[in-house]
N, CA, C and O atoms as CSV, one atom per row, in Angstrom:
chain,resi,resn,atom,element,x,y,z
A,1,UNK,N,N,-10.740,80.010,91.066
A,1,UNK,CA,C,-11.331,81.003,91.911
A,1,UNK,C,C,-11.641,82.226,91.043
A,1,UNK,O,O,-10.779,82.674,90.287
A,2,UNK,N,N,-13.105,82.883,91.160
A,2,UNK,CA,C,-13.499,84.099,90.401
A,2,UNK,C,C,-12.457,85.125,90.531
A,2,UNK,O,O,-11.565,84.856,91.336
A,3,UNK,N,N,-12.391,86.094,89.991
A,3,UNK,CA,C,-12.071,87.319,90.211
A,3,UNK,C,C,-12.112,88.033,91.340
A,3,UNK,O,O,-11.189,88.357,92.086
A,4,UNK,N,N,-13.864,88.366,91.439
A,4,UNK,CA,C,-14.433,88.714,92.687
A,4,UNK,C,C,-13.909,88.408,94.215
A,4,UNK,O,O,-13.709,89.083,95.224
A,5,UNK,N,N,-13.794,87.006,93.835
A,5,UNK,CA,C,-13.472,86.327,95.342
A,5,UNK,C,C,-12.665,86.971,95.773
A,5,UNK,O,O,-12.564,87.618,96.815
A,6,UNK,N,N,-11.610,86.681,94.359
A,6,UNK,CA,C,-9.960,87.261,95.260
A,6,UNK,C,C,-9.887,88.945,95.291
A,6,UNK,O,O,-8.837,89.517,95.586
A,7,UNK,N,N,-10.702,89.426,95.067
A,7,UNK,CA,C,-10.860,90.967,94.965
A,7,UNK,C,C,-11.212,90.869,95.992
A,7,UNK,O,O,-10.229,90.978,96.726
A,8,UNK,N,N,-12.605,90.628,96.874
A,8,UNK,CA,C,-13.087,90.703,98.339
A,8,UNK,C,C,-11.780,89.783,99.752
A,8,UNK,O,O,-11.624,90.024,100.949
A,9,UNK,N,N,-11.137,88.790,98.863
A,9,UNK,CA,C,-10.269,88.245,99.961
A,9,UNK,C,C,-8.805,89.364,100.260
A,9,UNK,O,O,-8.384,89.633,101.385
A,10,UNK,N,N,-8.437,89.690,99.440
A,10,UNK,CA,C,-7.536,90.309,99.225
A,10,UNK,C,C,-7.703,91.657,100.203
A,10,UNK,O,O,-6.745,92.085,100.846
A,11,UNK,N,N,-9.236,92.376,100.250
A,11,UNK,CA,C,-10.053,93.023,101.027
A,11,UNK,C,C,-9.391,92.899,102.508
A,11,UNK,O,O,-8.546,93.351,103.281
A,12,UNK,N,N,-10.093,92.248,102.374
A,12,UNK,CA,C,-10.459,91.035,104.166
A,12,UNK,C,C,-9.404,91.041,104.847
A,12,UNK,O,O,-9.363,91.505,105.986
A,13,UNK,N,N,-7.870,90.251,103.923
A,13,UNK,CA,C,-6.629,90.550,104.449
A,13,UNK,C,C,-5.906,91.400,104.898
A,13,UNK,O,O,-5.346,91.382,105.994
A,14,UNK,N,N,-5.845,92.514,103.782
A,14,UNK,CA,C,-5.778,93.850,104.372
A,14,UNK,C,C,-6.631,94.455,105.194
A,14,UNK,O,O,-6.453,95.661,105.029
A,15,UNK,N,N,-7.497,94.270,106.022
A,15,UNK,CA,C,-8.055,94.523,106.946
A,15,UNK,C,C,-7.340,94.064,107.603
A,15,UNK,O,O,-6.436,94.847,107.897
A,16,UNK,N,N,-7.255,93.122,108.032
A,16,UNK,CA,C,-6.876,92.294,109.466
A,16,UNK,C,C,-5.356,92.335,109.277
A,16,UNK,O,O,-4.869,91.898,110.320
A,17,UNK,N,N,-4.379,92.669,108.398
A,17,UNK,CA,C,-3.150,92.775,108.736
A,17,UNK,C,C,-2.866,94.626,109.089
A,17,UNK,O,O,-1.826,95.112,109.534
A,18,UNK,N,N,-3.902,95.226,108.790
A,18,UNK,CA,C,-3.946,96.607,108.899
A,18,UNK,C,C,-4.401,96.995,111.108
A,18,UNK,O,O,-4.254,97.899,111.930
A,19,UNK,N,N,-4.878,95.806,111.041
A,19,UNK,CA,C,-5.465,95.818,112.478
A,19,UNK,C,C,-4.419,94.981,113.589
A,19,UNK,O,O,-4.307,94.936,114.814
A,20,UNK,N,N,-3.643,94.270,112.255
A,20,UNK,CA,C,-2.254,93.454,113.789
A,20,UNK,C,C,-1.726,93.987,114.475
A,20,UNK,O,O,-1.932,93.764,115.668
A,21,UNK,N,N,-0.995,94.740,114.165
A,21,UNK,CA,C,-0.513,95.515,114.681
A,21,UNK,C,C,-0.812,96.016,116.361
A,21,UNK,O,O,-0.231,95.943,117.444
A,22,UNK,N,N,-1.960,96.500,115.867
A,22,UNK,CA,C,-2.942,97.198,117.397
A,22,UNK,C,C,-3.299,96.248,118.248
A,22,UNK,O,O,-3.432,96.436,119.457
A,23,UNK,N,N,-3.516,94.931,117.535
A,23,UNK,CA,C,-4.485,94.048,118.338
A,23,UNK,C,C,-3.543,93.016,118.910
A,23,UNK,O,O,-4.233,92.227,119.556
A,24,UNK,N,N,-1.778,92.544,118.973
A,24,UNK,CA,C,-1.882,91.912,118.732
A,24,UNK,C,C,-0.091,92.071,119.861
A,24,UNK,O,O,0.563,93.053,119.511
A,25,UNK,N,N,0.386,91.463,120.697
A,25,UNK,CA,C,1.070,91.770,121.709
A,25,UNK,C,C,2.715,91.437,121.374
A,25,UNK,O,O,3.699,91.589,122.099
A,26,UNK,N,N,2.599,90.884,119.874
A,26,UNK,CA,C,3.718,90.520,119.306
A,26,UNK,C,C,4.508,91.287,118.143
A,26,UNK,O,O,4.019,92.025,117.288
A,27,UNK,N,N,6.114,90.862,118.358
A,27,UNK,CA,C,6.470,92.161,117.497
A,27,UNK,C,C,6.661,91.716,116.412
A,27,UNK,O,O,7.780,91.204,116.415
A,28,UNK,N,N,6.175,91.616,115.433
A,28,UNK,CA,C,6.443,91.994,113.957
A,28,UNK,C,C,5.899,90.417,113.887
A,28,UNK,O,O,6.874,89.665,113.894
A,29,UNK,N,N,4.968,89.880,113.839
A,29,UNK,CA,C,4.238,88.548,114.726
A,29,UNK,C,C,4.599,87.479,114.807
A,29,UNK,O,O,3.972,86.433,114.635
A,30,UNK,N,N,6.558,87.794,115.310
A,30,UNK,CA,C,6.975,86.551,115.373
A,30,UNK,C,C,7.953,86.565,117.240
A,30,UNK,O,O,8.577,85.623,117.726
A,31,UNK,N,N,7.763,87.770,117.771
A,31,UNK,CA,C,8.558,87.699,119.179
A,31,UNK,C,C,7.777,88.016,120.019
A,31,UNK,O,O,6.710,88.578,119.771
A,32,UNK,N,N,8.222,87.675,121.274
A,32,UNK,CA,C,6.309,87.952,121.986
A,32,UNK,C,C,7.365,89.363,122.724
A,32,UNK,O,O,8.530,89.400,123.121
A,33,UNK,N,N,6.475,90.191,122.656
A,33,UNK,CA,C,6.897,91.886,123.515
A,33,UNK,C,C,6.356,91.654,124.959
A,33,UNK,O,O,5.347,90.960,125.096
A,34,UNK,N,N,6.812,92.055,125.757
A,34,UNK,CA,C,6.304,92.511,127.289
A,34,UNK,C,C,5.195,93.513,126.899
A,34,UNK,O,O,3.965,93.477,126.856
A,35,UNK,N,N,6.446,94.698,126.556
A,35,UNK,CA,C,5.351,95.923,126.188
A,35,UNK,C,C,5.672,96.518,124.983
A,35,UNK,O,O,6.779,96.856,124.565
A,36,UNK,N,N,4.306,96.633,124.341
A,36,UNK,CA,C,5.155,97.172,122.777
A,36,UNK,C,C,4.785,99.132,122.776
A,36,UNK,O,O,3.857,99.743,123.305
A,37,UNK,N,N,5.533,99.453,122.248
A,37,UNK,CA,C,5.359,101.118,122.403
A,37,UNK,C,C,4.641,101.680,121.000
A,37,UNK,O,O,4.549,101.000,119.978
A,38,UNK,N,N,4.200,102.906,121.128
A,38,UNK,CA,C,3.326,103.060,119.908
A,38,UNK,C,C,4.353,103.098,118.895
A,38,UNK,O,O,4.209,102.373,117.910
A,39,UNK,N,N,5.343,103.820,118.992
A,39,UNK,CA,C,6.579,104.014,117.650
A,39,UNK,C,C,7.134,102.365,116.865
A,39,UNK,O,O,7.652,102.211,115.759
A,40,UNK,N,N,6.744,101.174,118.047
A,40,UNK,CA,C,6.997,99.746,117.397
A,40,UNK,C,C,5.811,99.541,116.707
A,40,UNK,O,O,5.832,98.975,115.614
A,41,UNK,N,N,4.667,99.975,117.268
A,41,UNK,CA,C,3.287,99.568,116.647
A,41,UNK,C,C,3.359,100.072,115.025
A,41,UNK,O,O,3.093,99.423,114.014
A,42,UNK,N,N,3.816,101.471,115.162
A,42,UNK,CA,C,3.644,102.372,113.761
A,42,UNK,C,C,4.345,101.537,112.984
A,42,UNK,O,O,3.742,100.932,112.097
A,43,UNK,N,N,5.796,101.338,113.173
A,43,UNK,CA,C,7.022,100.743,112.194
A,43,UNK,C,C,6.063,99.423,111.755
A,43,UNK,O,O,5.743,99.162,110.595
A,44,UNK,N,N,5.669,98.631,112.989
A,44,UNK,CA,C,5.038,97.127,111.905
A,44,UNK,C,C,3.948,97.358,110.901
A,44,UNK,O,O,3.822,96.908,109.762
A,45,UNK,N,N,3.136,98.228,111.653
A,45,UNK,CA,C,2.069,98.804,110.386
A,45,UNK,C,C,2.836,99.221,109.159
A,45,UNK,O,O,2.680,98.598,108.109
A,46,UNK,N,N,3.470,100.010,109.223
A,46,UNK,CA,C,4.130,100.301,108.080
A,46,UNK,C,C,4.917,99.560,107.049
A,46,UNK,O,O,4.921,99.768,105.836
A,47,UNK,N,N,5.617,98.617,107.758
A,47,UNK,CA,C,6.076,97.312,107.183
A,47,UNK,C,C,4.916,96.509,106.554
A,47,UNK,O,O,5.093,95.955,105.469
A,48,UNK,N,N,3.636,96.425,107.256
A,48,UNK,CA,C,2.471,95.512,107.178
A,48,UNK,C,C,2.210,96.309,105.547
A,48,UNK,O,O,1.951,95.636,104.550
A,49,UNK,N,N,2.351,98.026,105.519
A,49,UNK,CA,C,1.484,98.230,104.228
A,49,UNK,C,C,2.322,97.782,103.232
A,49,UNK,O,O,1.789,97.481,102.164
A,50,UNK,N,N,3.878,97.636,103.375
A,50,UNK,CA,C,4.328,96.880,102.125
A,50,UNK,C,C,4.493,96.126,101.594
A,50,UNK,O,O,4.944,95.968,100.460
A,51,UNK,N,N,3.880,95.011,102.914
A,51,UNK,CA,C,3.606,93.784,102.704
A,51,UNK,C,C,2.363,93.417,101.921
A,51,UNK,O,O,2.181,92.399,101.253
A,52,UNK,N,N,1.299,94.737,102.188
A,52,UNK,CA,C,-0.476,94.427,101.710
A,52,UNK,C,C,-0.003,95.176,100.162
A,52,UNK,O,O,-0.901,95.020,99.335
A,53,UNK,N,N,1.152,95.912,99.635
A,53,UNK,CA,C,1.370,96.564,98.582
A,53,UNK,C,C,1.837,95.348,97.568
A,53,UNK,O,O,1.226,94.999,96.558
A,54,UNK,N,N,3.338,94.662,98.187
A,54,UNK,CA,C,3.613,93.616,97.114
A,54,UNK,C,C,2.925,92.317,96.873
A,54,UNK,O,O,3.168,91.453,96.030
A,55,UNK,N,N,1.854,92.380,97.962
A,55,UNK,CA,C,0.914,91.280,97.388
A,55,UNK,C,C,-0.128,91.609,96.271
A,55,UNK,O,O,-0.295,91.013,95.207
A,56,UNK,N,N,-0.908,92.892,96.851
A,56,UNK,CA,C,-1.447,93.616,95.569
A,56,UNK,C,C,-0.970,93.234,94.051
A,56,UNK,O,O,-1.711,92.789,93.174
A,57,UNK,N,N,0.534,93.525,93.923
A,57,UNK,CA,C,1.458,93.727,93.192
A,57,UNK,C,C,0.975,92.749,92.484
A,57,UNK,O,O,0.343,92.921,91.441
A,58,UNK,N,N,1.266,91.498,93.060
A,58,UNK,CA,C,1.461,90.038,92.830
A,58,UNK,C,C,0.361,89.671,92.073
A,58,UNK,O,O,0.364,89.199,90.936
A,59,UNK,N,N,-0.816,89.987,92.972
A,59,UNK,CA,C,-2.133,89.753,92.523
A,59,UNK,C,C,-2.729,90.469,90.967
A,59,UNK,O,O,-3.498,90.090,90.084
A,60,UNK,N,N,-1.915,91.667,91.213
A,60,UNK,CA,C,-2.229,92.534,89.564
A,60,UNK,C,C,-1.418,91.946,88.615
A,60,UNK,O,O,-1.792,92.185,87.467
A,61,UNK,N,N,-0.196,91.091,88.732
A,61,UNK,CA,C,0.647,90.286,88.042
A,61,UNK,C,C,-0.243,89.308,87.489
A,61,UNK,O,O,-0.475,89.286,86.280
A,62,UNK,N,N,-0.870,88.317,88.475
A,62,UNK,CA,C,-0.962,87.499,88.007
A,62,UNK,C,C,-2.508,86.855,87.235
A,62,UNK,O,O,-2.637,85.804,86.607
A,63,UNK,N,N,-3.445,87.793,87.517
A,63,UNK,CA,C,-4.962,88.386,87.252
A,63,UNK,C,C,-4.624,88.740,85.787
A,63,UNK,O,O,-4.655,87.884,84.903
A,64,UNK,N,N,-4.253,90.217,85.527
A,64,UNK,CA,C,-4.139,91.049,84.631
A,64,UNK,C,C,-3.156,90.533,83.439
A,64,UNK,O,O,-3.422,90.560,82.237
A,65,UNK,N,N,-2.013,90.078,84.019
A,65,UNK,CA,C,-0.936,89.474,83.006
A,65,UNK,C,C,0.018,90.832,83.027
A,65,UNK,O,O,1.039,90.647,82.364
A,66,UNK,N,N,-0.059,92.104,83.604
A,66,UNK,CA,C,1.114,93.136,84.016
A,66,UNK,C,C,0.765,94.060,84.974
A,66,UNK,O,O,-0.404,94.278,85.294
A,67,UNK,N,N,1.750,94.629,85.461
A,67,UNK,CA,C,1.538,95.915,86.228
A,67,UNK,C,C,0.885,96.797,85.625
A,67,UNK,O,O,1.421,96.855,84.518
A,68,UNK,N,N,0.180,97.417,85.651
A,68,UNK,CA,C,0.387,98.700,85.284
A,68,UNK,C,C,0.801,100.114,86.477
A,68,UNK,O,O,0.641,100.218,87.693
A,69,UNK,N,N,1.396,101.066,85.417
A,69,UNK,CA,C,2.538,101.907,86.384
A,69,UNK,C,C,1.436,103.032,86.918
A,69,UNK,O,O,0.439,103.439,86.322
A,70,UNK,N,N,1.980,103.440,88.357
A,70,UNK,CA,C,1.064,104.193,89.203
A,70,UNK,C,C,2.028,105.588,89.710
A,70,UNK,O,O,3.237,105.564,89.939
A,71,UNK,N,N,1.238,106.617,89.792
A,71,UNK,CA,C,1.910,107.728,90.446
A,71,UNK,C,C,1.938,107.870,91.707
A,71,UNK,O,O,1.469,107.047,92.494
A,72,UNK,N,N,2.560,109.063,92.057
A,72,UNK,CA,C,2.892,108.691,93.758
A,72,UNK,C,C,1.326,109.467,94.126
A,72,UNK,O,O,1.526,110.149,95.131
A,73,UNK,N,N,0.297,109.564,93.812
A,73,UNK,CA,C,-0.837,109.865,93.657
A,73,UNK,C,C,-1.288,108.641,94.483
A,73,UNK,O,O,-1.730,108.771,95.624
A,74,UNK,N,N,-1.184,107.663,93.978
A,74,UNK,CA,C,-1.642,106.208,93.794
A,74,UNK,C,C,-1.544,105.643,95.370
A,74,UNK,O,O,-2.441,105.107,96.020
A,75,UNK,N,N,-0.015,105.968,95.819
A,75,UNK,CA,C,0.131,105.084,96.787
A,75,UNK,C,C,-0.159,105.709,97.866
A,75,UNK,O,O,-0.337,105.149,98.947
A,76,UNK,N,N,-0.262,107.457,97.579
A,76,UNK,CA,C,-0.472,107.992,98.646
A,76,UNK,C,C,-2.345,107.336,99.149
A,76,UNK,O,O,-2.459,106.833,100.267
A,77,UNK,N,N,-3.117,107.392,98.587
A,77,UNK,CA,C,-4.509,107.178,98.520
A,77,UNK,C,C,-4.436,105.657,99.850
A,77,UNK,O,O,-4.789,105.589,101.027
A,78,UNK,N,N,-3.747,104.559,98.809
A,78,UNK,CA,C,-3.951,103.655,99.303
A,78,UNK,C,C,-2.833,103.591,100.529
A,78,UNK,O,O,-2.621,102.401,100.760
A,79,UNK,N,N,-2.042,104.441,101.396
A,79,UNK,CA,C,-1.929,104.835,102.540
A,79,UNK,C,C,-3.036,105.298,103.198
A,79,UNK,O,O,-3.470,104.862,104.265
A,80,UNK,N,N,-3.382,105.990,102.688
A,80,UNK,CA,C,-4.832,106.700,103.719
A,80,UNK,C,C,-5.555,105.948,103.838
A,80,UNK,O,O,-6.064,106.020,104.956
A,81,UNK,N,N,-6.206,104.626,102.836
A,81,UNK,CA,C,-6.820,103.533,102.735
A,81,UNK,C,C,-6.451,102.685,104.240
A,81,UNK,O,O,-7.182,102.387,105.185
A,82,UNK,N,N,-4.956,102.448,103.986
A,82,UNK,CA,C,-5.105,101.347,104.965
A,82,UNK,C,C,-4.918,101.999,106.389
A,82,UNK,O,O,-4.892,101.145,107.275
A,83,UNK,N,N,-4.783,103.277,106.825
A,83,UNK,CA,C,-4.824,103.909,107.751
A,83,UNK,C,C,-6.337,103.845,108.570
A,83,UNK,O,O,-6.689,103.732,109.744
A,84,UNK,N,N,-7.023,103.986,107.223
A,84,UNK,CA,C,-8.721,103.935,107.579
A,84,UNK,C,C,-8.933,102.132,107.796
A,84,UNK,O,O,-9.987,101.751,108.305
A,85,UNK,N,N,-8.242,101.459,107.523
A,85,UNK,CA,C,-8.433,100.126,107.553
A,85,UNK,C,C,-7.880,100.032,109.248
A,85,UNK,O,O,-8.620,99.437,110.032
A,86,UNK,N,N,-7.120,100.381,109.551
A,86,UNK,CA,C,-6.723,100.598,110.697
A,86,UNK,C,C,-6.985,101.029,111.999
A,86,UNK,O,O,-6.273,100.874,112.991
A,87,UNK,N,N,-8.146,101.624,111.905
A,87,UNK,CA,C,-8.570,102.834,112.584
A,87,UNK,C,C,-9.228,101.421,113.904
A,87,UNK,O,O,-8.756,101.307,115.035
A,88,UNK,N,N,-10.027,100.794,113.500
A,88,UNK,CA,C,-10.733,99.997,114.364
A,88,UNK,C,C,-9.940,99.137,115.142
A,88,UNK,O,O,-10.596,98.506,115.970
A,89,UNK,N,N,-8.495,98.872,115.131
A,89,UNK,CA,C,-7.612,97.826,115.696
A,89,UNK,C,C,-6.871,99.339,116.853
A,89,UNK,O,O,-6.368,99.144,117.959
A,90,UNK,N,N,-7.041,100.934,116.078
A,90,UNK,CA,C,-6.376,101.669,117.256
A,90,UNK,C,C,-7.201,102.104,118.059
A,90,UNK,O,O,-6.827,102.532,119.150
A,91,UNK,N,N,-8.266,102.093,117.763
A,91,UNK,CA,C,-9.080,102.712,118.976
A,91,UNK,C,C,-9.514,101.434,119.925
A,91,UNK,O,O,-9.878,101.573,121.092
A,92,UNK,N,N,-9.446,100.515,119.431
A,92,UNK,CA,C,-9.448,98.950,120.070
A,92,UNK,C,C,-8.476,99.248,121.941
A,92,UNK,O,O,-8.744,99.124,123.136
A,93,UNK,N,N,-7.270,99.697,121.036
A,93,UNK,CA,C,-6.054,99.493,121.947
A,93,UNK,C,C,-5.826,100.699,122.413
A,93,UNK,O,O,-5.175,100.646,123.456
A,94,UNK,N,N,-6.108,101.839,122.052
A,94,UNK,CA,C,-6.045,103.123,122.650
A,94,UNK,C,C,-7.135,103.807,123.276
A,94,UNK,O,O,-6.941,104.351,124.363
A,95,UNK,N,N,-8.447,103.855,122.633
A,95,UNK,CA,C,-9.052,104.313,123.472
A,95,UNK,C,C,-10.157,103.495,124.278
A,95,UNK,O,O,-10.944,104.083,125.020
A,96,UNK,N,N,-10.183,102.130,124.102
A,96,UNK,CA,C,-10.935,101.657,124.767
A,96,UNK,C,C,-10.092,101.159,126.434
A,96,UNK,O,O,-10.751,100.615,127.320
Protein backbone atom coordinates (compact mmCIF):
# COMPACT_ATOMS: atom_id res chain seq x y z
CA UNK A 1 0.00 0.00 0.00
CA UNK A 2 1.37 3.67 -1.12
CA UNK A 3 2.10 6.10 1.33
CA UNK A 4 -0.63 8.32 0.20
CA UNK A 5 -3.27 5.79 0.71
CA UNK A 6 -2.48 5.31 4.23
CA UNK A 7 -2.02 9.08 4.73
CA UNK A 8 -5.75 9.73 3.28
CA UNK A 9 -7.05 6.41 5.25
CA UNK A 10 -5.66 7.26 8.35
CA UNK A 11 -7.63 10.76 7.43
CA UNK A 12 -10.96 9.12 6.95
CA UNK A 13 -10.60 7.21 10.30
CA UNK A 14 -10.08 9.94 12.28
CA UNK A 15 -12.94 11.47 10.98
CA UNK A 16 -15.40 8.99 11.72
CA UNK A 17 -13.98 8.01 15.13
CA UNK A 18 -13.94 11.86 15.87
CA UNK A 19 -17.79 11.76 14.91
CA UNK A 20 -18.71 8.37 17.20
CA UNK A 21 -19.09 9.62 19.72
CA UNK A 22 -22.04 12.14 18.69
CA UNK A 23 -23.51 9.83 16.31
CA UNK A 24 -23.62 6.87 17.95
CA UNK A 25 -26.03 5.66 21.17
CA UNK A 26 -23.31 3.46 22.63
CA UNK A 27 -20.90 3.90 25.38
CA UNK A 28 -17.45 3.70 24.58
CA UNK A 29 -18.91 1.37 21.46
CA UNK A 30 -19.23 -1.51 23.33
CA UNK A 31 -22.57 -1.00 25.95
CA UNK A 32 -25.70 0.14 24.56
CA UNK A 33 -26.75 3.57 26.86
CA UNK A 34 -30.50 4.43 27.30
CA UNK A 35 -29.28 7.93 27.48
CA UNK A 36 -25.86 9.11 27.09
CA UNK A 37 -25.11 12.67 28.67
CA UNK A 38 -22.86 15.21 27.05
CA UNK A 39 -19.98 14.82 29.90
CA UNK A 40 -20.04 10.71 28.65
CA UNK A 41 -19.98 11.95 25.07
CA UNK A 42 -16.84 14.36 25.86
CA UNK A 43 -14.84 11.55 28.00
CA UNK A 44 -15.24 8.96 24.81
CA UNK A 45 -14.13 11.62 22.43
CA UNK A 46 -11.37 12.18 24.40
CA UNK A 47 -10.41 8.66 24.88
CA UNK A 48 -11.21 8.37 20.94
CA UNK A 49 -8.25 11.22 20.46
CA UNK A 50 -5.80 8.85 22.13
CA UNK A 51 -6.77 6.28 20.44
CA UNK A 52 -6.47 8.41 16.78
CA UNK A 53 -2.88 9.64 18.62
CA UNK A 54 -1.31 6.04 19.27
CA UNK A 55 -2.27 4.91 16.01
CA UNK A 56 -0.70 7.94 14.37
CA UNK A 57 2.16 6.90 16.58
CA UNK A 58 2.19 3.49 15.14
CA UNK A 59 1.82 4.59 11.71
CA UNK A 60 4.95 7.15 12.07
CA UNK A 61 6.76 3.96 13.54
CA UNK A 62 6.25 1.99 11.04
CA UNK A 63 6.36 4.33 7.59
CA UNK A 64 9.31 6.44 8.80
CA UNK A 65 11.34 3.74 10.80
CA UNK A 66 11.04 6.36 14.22
CA UNK A 67 9.19 8.80 16.07
CA UNK A 68 10.16 11.79 15.88
CA UNK A 69 9.75 13.96 19.24
CA UNK A 70 6.93 16.67 19.31
CA UNK A 71 6.18 19.63 21.63
CA UNK A 72 3.19 20.20 23.54
CA UNK A 73 2.73 22.70 20.57
CA UNK A 74 2.13 19.63 18.51
CA UNK A 75 -0.59 17.96 20.30
CA UNK A 76 -2.26 20.91 21.20
CA UNK A 77 -2.93 21.69 17.21
CA UNK A 78 -3.91 18.23 16.57
CA UNK A 79 -6.62 18.60 19.48
CA UNK A 80 -8.12 21.45 17.78
CA UNK A 81 -7.80 19.26 14.60
CA UNK A 82 -9.87 16.62 15.79
CA UNK A 83 -12.32 18.92 17.55
CA UNK A 84 -12.85 20.43 13.99
CA UNK A 85 -13.11 16.80 12.83
CA UNK A 86 -15.84 16.63 15.19
CA UNK A 87 -17.82 19.43 14.71
CA UNK A 88 -20.20 17.66 12.05
CA UNK A 89 -21.15 14.48 14.34
CA UNK A 90 -22.11 17.58 17.20
CA UNK A 91 -24.19 19.60 15.48
CA UNK A 92 -25.66 16.28 13.97
CA UNK A 93 -26.84 15.52 17.62
CA UNK A 94 -27.21 18.88 19.11
CA UNK A 95 -28.44 21.14 16.99
CA UNK A 96 -30.29 19.42 14.56
Amino acid sequence: MSLPVLHWGFLALALLLANLPWLSQRCFLILQCDTKSVWLRLLEWLVLYFVVGGMALLLEQRTMGSIYPQAWEFYAVTLALFMVFAFPGFIYRHVR
